[in-house]
C-alpha positions as a printed Julia matrix, in Angstrom:
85×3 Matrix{Float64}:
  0.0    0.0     0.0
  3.05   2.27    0.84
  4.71   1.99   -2.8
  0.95   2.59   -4.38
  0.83   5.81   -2.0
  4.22   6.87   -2.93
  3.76   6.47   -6.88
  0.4    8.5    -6.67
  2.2   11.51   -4.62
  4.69  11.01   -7.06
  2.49  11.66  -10.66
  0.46  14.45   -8.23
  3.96  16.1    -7.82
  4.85  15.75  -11.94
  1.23  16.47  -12.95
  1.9   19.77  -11.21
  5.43  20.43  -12.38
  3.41  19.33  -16.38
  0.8   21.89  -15.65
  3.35  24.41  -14.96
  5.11  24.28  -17.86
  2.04  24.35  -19.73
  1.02  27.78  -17.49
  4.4   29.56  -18.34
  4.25  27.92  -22.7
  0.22  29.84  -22.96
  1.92  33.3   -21.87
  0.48  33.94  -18.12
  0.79  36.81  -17.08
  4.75  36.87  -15.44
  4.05  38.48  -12.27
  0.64  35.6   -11.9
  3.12  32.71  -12.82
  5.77  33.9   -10.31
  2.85  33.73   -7.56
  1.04  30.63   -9.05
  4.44  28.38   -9.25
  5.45  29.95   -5.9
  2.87  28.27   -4.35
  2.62  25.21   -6.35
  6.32  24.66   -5.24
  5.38  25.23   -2.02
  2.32  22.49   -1.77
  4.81  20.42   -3.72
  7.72  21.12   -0.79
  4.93  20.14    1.73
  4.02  17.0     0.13
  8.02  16.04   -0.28
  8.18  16.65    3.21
  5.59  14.74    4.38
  5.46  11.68    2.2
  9.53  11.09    1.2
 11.34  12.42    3.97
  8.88  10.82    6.01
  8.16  14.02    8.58
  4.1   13.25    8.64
  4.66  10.85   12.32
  7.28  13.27   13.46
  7.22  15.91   15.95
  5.37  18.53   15.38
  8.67  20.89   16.02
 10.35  18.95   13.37
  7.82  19.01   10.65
  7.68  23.17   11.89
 11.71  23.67   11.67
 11.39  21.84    7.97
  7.82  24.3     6.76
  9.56  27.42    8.13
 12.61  26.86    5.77
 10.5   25.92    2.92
  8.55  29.2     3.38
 11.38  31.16    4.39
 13.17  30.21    1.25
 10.18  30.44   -0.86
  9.75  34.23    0.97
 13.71  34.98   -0.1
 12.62  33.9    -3.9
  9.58  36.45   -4.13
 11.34  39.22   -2.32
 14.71  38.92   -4.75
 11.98  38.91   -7.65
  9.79  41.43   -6.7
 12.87  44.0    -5.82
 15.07  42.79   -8.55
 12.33  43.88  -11.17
């Protein structure tokens, strides 16, 4: 049951990364894709964490220490390309 949980996670996280490229390939808007892939690296960052590093049974101050990077580093992204612009 674990490997059939692991390969659906697995096409969610490339259907996501195929819907992307399809996104940025029809000419969004850039500023909308920035935001929209943003956050669809984020959900994929959370599902990463939770189903292949295995933090879902952890600690909650584990899983926490792990989400605040992901944001954090997410939050460094936006801010370089919102000033950089």
């Amino acid at each position: 049951m674990q490997d059939v949980k692991a390969t659906l996670v697995w096409l969610l996280l490339m259907s996501m990364t195929f819907m992307m490229f399809i996104l940025a390939q029809n000419g969004v808007g850039q500023k909308t894709l920035v935001i929209i892939m943003l956050l669809t690296a984020w959900f994929k960052g959370q599902l990463i964490i939770d189903h292949f590093m295995g933090l879902r049974r952890v600690a909650v101050l584990w899983r926490m220490i792990i989400s605040i990077w992901l944001v954090f580093i997410l939050s460094v992204i936006l801010s370089v390309y919102i000033w950089g612009s």
